[in-house]
KEGU-792523 format. One record per residue: residue in one letter; x, y, z of N, C-alpha, C, CB in turn. Coordinates in nm, 2 decimals. Glycine has a CB too. Layout:
N
atom residuo->a, n_x->X, n_y->Y, n_z->Z, ca_x->X, ca_y->Y, ca_z->Z, c_x->X, c_y->Y, c_z->Z, cb_x->X, cb_y->Y, cb_z->Z
...
This chain:
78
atom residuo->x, n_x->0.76, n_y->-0.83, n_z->1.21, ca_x->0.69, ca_y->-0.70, ca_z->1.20, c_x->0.64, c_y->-0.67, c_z->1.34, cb_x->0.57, cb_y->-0.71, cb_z->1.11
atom residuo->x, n_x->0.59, n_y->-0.76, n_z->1.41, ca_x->0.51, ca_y->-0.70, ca_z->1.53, c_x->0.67, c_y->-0.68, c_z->1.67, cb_x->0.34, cb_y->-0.87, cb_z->1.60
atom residuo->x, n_x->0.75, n_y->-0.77, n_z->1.64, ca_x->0.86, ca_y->-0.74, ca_z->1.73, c_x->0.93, c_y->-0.57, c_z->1.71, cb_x->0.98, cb_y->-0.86, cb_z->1.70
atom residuo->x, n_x->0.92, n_y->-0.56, n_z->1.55, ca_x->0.95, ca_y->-0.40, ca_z->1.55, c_x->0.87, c_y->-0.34, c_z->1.61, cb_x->0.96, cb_y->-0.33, cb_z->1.43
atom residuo->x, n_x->0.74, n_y->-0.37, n_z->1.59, ca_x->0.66, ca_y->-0.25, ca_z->1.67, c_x->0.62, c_y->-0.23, c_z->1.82, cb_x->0.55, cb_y->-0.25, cb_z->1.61
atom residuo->x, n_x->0.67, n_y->-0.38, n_z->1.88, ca_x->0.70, ca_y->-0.36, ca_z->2.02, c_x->0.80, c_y->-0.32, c_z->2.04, cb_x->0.69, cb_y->-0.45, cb_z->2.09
atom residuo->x, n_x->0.90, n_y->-0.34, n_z->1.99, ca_x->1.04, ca_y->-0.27, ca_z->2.06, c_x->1.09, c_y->-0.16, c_z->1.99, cb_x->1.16, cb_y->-0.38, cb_z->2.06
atom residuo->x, n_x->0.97, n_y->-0.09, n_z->1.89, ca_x->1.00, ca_y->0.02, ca_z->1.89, c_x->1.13, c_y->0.05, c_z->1.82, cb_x->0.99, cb_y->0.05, cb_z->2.00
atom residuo->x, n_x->1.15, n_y->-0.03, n_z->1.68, ca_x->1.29, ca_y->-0.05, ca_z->1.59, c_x->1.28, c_y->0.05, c_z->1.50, cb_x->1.31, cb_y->-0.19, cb_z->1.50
atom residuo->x, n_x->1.16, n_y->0.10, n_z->1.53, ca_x->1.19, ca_y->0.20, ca_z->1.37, c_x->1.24, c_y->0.18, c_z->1.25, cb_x->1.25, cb_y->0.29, cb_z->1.37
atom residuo->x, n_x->1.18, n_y->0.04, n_z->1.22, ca_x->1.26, ca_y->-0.03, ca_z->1.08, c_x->1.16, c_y->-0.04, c_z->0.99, cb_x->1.33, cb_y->-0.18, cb_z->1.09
atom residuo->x, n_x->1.24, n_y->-0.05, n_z->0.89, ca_x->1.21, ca_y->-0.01, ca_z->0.76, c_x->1.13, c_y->-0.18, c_z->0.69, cb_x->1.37, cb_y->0.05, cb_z->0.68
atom residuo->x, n_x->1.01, n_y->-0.18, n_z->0.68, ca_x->0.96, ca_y->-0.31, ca_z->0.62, c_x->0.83, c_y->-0.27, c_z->0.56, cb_x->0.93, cb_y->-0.42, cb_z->0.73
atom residuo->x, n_x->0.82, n_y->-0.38, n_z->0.41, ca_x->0.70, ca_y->-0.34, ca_z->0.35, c_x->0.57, c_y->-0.39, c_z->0.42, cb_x->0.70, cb_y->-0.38, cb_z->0.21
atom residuo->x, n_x->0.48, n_y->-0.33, n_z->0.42, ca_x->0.36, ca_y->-0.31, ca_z->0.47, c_x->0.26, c_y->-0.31, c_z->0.38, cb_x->0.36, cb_y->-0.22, cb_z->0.54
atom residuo->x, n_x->0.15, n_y->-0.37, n_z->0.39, ca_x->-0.03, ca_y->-0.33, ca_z->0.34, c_x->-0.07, c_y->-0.20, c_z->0.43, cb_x->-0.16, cb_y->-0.48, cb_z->0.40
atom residuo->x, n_x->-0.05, n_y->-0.06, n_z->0.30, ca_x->-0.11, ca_y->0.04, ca_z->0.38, c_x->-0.20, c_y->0.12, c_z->0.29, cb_x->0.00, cb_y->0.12, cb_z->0.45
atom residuo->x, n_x->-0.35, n_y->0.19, n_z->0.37, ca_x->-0.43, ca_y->0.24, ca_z->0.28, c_x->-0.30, c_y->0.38, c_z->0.25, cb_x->-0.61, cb_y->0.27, cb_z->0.35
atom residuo->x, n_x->-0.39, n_y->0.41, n_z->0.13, ca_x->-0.33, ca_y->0.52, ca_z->0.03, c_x->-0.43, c_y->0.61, c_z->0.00, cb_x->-0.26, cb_y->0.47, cb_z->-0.11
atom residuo->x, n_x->-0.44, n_y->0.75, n_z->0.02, ca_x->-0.52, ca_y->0.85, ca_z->-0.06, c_x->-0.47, c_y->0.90, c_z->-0.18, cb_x->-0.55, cb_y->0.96, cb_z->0.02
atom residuo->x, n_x->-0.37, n_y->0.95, n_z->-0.20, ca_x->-0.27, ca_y->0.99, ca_z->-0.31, c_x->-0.09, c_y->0.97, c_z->-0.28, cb_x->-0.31, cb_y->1.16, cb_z->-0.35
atom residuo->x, n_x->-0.12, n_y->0.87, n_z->-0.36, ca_x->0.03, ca_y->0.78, ca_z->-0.40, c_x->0.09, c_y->0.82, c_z->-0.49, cb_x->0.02, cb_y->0.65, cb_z->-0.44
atom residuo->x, n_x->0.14, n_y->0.86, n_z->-0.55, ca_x->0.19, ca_y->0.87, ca_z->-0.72, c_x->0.07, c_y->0.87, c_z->-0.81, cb_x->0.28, cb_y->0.73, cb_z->-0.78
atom residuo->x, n_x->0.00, n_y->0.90, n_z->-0.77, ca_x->-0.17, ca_y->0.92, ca_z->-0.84, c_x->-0.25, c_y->0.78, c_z->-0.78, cb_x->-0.17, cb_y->0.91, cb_z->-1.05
atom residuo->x, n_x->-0.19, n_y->0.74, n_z->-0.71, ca_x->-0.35, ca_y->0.62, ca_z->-0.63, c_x->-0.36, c_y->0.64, c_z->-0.51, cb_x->-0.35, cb_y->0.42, cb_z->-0.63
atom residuo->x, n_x->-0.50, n_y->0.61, n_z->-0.51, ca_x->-0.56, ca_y->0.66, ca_z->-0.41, c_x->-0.69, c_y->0.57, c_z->-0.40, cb_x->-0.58, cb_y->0.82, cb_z->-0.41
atom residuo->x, n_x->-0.75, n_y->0.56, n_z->-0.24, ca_x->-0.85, ca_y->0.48, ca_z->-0.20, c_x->-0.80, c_y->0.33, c_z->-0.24, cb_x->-0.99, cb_y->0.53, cb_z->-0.26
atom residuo->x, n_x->-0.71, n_y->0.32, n_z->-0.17, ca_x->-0.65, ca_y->0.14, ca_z->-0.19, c_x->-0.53, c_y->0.08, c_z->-0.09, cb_x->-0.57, cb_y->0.12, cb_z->-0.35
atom residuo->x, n_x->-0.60, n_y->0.00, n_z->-0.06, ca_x->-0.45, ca_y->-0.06, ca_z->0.04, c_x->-0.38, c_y->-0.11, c_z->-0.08, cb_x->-0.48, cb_y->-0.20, cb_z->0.18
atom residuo->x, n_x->-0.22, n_y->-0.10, n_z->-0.02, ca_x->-0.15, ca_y->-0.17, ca_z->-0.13, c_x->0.00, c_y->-0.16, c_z->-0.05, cb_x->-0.17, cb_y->-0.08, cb_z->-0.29
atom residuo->x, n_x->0.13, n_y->-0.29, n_z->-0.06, ca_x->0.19, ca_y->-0.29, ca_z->-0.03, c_x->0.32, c_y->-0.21, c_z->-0.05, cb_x->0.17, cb_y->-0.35, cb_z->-0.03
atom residuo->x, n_x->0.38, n_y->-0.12, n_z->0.07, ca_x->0.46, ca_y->0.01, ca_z->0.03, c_x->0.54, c_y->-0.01, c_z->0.14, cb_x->0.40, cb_y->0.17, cb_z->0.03
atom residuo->x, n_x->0.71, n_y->0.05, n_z->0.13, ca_x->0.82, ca_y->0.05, ca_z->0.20, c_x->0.72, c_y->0.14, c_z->0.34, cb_x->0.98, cb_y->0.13, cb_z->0.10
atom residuo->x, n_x->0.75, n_y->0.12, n_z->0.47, ca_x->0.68, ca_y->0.26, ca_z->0.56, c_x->0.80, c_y->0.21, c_z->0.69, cb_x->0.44, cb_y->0.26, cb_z->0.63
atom residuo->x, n_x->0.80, n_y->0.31, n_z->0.77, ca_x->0.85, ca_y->0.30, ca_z->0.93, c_x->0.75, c_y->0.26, c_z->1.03, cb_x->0.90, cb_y->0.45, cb_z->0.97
atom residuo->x, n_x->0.82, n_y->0.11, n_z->1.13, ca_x->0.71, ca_y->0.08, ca_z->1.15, c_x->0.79, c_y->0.16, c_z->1.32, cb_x->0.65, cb_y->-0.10, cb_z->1.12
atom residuo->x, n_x->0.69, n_y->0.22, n_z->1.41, ca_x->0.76, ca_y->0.27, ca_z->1.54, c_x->0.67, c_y->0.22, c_z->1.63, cb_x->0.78, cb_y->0.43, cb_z->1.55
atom residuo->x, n_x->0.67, n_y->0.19, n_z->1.77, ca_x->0.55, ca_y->0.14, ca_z->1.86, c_x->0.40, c_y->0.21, c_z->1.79, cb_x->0.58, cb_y->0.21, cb_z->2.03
atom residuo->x, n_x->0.40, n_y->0.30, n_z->1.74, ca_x->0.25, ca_y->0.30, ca_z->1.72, c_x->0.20, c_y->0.26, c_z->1.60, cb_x->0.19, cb_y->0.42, cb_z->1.75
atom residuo->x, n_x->0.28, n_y->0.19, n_z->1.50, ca_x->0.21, ca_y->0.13, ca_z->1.40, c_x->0.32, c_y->0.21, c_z->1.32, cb_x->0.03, cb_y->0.16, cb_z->1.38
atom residuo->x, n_x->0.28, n_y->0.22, n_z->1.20, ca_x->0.31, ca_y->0.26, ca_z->1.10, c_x->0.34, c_y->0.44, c_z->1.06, cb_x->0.23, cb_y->0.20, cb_z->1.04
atom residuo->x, n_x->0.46, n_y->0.46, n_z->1.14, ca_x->0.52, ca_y->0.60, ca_z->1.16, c_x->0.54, c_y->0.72, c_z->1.03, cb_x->0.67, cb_y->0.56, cb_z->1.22
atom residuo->x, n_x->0.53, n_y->0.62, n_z->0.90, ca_x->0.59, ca_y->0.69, ca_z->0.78, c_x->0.55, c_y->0.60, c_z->0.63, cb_x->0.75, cb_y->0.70, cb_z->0.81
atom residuo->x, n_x->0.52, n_y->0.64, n_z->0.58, ca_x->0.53, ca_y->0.58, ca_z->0.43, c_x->0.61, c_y->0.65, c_z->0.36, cb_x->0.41, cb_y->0.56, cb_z->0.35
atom residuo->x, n_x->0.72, n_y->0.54, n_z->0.31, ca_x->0.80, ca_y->0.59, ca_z->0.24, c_x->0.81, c_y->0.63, c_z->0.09, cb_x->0.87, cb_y->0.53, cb_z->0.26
atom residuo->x, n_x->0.81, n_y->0.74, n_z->0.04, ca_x->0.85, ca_y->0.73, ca_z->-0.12, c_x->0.90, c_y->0.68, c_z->-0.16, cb_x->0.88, cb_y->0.79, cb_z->-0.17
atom residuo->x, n_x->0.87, n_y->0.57, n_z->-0.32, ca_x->0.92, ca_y->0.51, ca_z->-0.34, c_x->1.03, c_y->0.57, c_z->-0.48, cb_x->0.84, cb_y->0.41, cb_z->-0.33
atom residuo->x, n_x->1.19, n_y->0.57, n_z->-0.51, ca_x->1.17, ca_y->0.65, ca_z->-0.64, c_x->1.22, c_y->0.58, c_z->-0.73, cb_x->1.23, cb_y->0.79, cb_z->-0.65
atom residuo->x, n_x->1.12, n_y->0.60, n_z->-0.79, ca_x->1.05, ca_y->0.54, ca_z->-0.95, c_x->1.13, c_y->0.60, c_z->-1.07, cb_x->0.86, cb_y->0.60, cb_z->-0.99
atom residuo->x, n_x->1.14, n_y->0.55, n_z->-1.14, ca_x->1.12, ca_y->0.61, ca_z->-1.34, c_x->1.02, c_y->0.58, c_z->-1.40, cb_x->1.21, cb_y->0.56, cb_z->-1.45
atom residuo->x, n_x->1.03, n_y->0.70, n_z->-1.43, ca_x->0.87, ca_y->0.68, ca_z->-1.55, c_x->0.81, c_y->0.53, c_z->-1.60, cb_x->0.91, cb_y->0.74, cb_z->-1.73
atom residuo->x, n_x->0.92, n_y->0.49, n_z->-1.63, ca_x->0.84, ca_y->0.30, ca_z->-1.65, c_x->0.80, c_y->0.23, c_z->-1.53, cb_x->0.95, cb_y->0.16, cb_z->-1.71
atom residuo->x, n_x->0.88, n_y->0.23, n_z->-1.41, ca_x->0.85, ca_y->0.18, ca_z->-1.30, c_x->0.72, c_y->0.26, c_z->-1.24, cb_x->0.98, cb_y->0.19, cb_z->-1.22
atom residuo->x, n_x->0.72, n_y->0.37, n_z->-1.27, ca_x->0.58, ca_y->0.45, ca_z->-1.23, c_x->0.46, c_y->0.40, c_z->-1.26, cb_x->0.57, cb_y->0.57, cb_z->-1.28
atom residuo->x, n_x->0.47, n_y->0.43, n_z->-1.43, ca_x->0.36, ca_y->0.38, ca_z->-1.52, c_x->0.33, c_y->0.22, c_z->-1.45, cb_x->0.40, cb_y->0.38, cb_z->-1.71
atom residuo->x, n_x->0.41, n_y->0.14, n_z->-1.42, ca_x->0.39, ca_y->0.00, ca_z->-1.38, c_x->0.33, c_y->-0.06, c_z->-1.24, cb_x->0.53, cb_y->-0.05, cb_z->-1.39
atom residuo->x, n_x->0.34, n_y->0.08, n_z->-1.20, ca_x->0.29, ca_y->0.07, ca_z->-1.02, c_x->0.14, c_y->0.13, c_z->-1.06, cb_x->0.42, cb_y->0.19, cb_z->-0.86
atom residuo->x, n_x->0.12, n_y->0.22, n_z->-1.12, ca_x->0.00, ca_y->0.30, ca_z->-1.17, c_x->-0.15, c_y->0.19, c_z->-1.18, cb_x->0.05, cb_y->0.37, cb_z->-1.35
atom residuo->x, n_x->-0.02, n_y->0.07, n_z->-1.28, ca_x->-0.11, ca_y->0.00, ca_z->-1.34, c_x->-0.14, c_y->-0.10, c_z->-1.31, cb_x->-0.10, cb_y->0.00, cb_z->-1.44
atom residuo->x, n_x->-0.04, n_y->-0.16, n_z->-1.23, ca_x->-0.03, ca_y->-0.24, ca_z->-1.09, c_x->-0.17, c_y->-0.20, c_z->-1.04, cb_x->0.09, cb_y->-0.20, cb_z->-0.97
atom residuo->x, n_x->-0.17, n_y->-0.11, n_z->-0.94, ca_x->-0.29, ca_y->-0.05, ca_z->-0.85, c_x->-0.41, c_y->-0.06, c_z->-0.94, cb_x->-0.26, cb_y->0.12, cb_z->-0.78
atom residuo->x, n_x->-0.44, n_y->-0.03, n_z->-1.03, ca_x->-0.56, ca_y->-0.02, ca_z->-1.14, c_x->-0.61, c_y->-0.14, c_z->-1.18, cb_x->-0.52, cb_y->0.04, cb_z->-1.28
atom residuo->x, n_x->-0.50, n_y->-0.27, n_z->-1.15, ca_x->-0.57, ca_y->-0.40, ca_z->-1.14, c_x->-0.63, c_y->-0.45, c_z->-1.06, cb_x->-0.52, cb_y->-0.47, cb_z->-1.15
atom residuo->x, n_x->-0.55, n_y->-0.40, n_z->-0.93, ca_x->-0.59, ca_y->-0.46, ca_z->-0.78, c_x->-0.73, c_y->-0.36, c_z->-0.78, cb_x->-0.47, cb_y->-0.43, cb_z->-0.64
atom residuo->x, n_x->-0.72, n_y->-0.27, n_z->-0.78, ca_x->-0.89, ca_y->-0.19, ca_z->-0.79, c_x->-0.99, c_y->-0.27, c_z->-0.87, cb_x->-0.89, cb_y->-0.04, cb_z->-0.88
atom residuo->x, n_x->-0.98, n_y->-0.27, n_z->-1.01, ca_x->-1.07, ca_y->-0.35, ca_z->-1.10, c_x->-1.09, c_y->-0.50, c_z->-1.03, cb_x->-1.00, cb_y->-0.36, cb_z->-1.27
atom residuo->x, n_x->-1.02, n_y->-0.56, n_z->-0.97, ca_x->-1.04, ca_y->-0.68, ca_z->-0.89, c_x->-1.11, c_y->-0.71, c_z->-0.77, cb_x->-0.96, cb_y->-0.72, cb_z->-0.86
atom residuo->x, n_x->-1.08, n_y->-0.59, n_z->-0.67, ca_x->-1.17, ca_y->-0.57, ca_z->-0.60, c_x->-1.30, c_y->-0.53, c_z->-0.65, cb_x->-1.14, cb_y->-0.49, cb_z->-0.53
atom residuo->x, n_x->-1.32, n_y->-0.43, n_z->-0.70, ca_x->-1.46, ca_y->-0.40, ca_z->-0.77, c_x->-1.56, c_y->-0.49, c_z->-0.88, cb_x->-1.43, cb_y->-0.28, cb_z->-0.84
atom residuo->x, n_x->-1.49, n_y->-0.63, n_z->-0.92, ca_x->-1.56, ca_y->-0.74, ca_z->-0.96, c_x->-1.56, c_y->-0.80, c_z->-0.88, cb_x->-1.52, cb_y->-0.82, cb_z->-1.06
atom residuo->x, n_x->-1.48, n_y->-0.83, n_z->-0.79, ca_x->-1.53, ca_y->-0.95, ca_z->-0.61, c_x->-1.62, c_y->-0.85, c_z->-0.56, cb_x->-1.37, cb_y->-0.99, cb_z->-0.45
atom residuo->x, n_x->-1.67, n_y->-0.72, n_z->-0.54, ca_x->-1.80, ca_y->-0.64, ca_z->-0.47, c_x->-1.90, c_y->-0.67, c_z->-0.56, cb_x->-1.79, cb_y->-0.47, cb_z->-0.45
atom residuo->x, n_x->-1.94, n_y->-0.69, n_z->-0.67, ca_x->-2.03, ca_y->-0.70, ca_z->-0.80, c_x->-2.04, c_y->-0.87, c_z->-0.76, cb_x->-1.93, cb_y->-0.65, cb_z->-0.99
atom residuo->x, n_x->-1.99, n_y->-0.95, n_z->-0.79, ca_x->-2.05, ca_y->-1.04, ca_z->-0.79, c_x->-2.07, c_y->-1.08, c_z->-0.62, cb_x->-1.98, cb_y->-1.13, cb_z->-0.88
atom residuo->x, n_x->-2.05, n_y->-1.05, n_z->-0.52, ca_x->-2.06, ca_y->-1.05, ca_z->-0.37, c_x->-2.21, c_y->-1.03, c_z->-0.37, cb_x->-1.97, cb_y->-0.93, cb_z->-0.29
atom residuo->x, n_x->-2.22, n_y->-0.88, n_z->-0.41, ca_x->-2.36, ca_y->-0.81, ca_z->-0.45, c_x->-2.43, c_y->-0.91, c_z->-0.52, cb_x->-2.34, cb_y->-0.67, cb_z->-0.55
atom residuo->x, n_x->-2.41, n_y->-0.97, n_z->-0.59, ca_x->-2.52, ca_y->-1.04, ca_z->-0.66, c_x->-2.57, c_y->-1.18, c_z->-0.62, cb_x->-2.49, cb_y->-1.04, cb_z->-0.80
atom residuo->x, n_x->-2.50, n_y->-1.25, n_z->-0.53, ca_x->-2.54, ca_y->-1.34, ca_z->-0.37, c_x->-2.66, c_y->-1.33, c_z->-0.36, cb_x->-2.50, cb_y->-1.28, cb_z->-0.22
Protein backbone atom coordinates (compact mmCIF):
# COMPACT_ATOMS: atom_id res chain seq x y z
CA UNK A 1 0.00 0.00 0.00
CA UNK A 2 2.38 2.72 1.05
CA UNK A 3 4.85 1.80 -2.08
CA UNK A 4 1.69 2.60 -4.32
CA UNK A 5 1.34 5.69 -2.77
CA UNK A 6 4.87 6.75 -3.09
CA UNK A 7 5.35 5.86 -6.42
CA UNK A 8 2.29 7.01 -7.34
CA UNK A 9 0.71 3.48 -9.03
CA UNK A 10 -2.61 4.40 -9.08
CA UNK A 11 -3.64 0.94 -8.12
CA UNK A 12 -6.41 -0.46 -7.27
CA UNK A 13 -6.40 -1.90 -3.47
CA UNK A 14 -8.94 -2.33 -0.72
CA UNK A 15 -8.72 0.20 1.86
CA UNK A 16 -10.36 1.31 5.44
CA UNK A 17 -12.19 4.37 4.20
CA UNK A 18 -14.71 6.76 6.04
CA UNK A 19 -18.08 6.78 4.05
CA UNK A 20 -20.95 9.43 4.19
CA UNK A 21 -23.34 7.69 1.76
CA UNK A 22 -22.39 4.33 0.40
CA UNK A 23 -25.21 2.35 -0.95
CA UNK A 24 -27.05 3.80 2.00
CA UNK A 25 -24.10 3.89 4.79
CA UNK A 26 -22.85 6.43 6.00
CA UNK A 27 -20.72 7.83 9.02
CA UNK A 28 -18.42 4.62 9.04
CA UNK A 29 -15.13 3.55 8.11
CA UNK A 30 -15.33 0.42 6.34
CA UNK A 31 -13.27 -1.58 3.89
CA UNK A 32 -13.85 -0.59 -0.02
CA UNK A 33 -12.04 -1.19 -3.49
CA UNK A 34 -10.50 2.96 -3.92
CA UNK A 35 -7.43 4.36 -6.14
CA UNK A 36 -4.59 4.84 -4.11
CA UNK A 37 -2.40 8.00 -6.04
CA UNK A 38 0.55 9.97 -4.15
CA UNK A 39 -1.96 11.74 -2.13
CA UNK A 40 -3.78 9.04 -0.46
CA UNK A 41 -6.71 7.76 -1.60
CA UNK A 42 -7.69 9.29 -5.17
CA UNK A 43 -11.16 7.47 -5.62
CA UNK A 44 -13.54 5.02 -4.08
CA UNK A 45 -14.69 2.74 -6.14
CA UNK A 46 -18.30 1.48 -6.69
CA UNK A 47 -18.79 -1.61 -5.92
CA UNK A 48 -21.58 -3.51 -8.26
CA UNK A 49 -23.78 -5.42 -6.17
CA UNK A 50 -27.15 -7.42 -6.58
CA UNK A 51 -29.76 -6.91 -4.47
CA UNK A 52 -28.49 -9.83 -2.14
CA UNK A 53 -25.01 -8.75 -2.21
CA UNK A 54 -26.36 -5.24 -1.35
CA UNK A 55 -28.82 -6.15 1.31
CA UNK A 56 -25.51 -8.14 2.74
CA UNK A 57 -23.09 -5.17 2.70
CA UNK A 58 -26.17 -3.00 4.22
CA UNK A 59 -26.15 -5.35 6.96
CA UNK A 60 -22.59 -5.96 7.15
CA UNK A 61 -22.09 -2.12 7.98
CA UNK A 62 -25.21 -2.21 10.55
CA UNK A 63 -23.16 -4.66 12.55
CA UNK A 64 -19.95 -2.95 12.55
CA UNK A 65 -22.00 0.22 13.70
CA UNK A 66 -24.05 -1.58 16.51
CA UNK A 67 -20.42 -2.78 17.66
CA UNK A 68 -18.92 0.23 17.73
CA UNK A 69 -21.76 1.85 19.56
CA UNK A 70 -21.62 -1.06 22.44
CA UNK A 71 -17.60 -0.65 22.70
CA UNK A 72 -18.62 3.58 23.27
CA UNK A 73 -21.42 2.44 25.97
CA UNK A 74 -19.44 0.37 27.86
CA UNK A 75 -16.06 2.68 27.38
CA UNK A 76 -18.55 5.35 28.76
CA UNK A 77 -19.30 3.46 31.67
CA UNK A 78 -15.33 3.20 32.93
Amino acid sequence: MLESIFRDERRILTVSTYVDDYMGVGDLYIGLPAILSSKGIARVLKLDLDVTERELFVRSARVIKNALSNIEHLWAAQ
